[in-house]
C-alpha positions in Angstrom: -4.4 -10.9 12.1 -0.9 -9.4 12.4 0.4 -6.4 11.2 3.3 -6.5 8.4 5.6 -4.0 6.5 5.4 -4.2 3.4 6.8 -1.9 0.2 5.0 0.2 -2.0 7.5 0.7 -5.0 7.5 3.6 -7.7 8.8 1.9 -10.6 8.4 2.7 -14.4 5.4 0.6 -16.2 7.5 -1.2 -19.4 8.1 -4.8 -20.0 11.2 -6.3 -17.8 10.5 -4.0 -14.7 8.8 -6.7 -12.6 10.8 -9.3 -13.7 14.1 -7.1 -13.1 13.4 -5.9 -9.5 12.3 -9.5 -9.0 15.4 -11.0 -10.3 17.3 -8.6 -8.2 15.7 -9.3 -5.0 16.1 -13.5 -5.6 19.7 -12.4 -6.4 20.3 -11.2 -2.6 18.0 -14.2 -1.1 15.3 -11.9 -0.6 11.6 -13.8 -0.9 8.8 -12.6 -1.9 5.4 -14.1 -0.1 2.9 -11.7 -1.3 3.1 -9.3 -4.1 0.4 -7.0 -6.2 1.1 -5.2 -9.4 -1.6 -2.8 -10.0 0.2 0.1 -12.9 -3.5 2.1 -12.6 -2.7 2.4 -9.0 -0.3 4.6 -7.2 2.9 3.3 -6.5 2.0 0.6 -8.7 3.6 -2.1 -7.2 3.4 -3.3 -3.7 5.2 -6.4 -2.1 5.8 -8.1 1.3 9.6 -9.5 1.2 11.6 -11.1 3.6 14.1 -10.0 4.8 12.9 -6.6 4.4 16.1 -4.8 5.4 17.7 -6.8 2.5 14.6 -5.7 -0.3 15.1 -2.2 1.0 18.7 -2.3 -0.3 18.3 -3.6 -3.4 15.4 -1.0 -3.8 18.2 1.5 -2.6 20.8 -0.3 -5.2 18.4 0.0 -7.9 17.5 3.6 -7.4 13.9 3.0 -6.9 11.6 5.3 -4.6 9.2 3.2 -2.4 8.0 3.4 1.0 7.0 1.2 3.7 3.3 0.9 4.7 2.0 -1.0 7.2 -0.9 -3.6 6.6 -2.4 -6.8 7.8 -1.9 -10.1 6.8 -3.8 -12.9 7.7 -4.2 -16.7 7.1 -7.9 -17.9 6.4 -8.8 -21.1 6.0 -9.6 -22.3 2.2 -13.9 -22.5 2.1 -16.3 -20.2 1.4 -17.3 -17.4 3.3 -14.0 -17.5 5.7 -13.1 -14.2 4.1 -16.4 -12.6 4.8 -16.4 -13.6 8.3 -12.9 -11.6 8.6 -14.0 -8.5 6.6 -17.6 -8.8 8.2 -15.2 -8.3 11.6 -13.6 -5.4 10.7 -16.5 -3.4 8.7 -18.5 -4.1 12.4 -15.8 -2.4 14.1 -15.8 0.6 11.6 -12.6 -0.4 9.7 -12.6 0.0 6.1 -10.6 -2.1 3.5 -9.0 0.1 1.2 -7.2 -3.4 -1.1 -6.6 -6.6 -0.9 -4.4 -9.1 -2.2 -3.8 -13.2 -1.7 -3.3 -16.3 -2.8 -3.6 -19.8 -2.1 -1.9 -22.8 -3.2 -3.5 -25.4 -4.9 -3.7 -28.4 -1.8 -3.0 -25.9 1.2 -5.6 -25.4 3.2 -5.0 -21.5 4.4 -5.0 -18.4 1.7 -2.7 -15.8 2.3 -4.6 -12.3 2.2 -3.1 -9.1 2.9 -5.0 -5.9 3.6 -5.0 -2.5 3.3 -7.3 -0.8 6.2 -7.7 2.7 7.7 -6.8 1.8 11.1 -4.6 -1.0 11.2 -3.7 -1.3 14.6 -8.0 -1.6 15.2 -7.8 -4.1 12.7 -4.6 -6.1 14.1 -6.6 -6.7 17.2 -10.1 -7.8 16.2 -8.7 -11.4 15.4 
């Protein structure tokens, strides 16, 4: 596992937000490898981007509140019950997964799955 940045974003839940800040990040070469929109959910909109100093200005440009929040991301192989062995891991060491978010690609044979734990630097060294 290995612990990652990534942005929790207070934007305004109306058609054309997501696709503007996304839009505005491609337009500085920013890429996006993991993103979740949840508008029920505080913040809303959280995203790992690359390079982050670059998303963090365009945030800034935009006049968007966010934050940074650490969490883990991890690459699991694509079968069943690889991401029960991880999260079996960490509930064994007491750490508990507050979200998570992924996504394969059809062919690949690793997901991408990032998660939100209470004690991530616990979690960061159990695999």
């Amino acid at each position: 596992m290995a612990r990652i940045t990534q942005l929790l974003i207070q934007a305004e839940h109306k058609p054309g937000t997501l696709a503007t800040i996304c839009s505005e990040l491609a337009s500085k070469a920013v890429n996006i490898s993991a993103i979740m929109a949840a508008p029920d959910q505080p913040g809303g909109l959280r995203l790992v981007a690359t390079p982050l100093a670059a998303a963090k200005k365009v945030l800034e440009a935009m006049q968007l509140s966010y934050r940074e929040e650490d969490a883990i991301a991890l690459r699991i192989t694509d079968r069943p019950g690889a991401l029960g062995k991880v999260t079996r891991k960490l509930a064994d060491a007491g750490v508990n997964v507050l979200y998570a978010y992924g996504s394969i690609v059809k062919g690949e044979q690793r997901a991408l799955i990032v998660l939100g734990v209470s004690d991530v630097a616990k979690a960061e060294k159990l695999v």
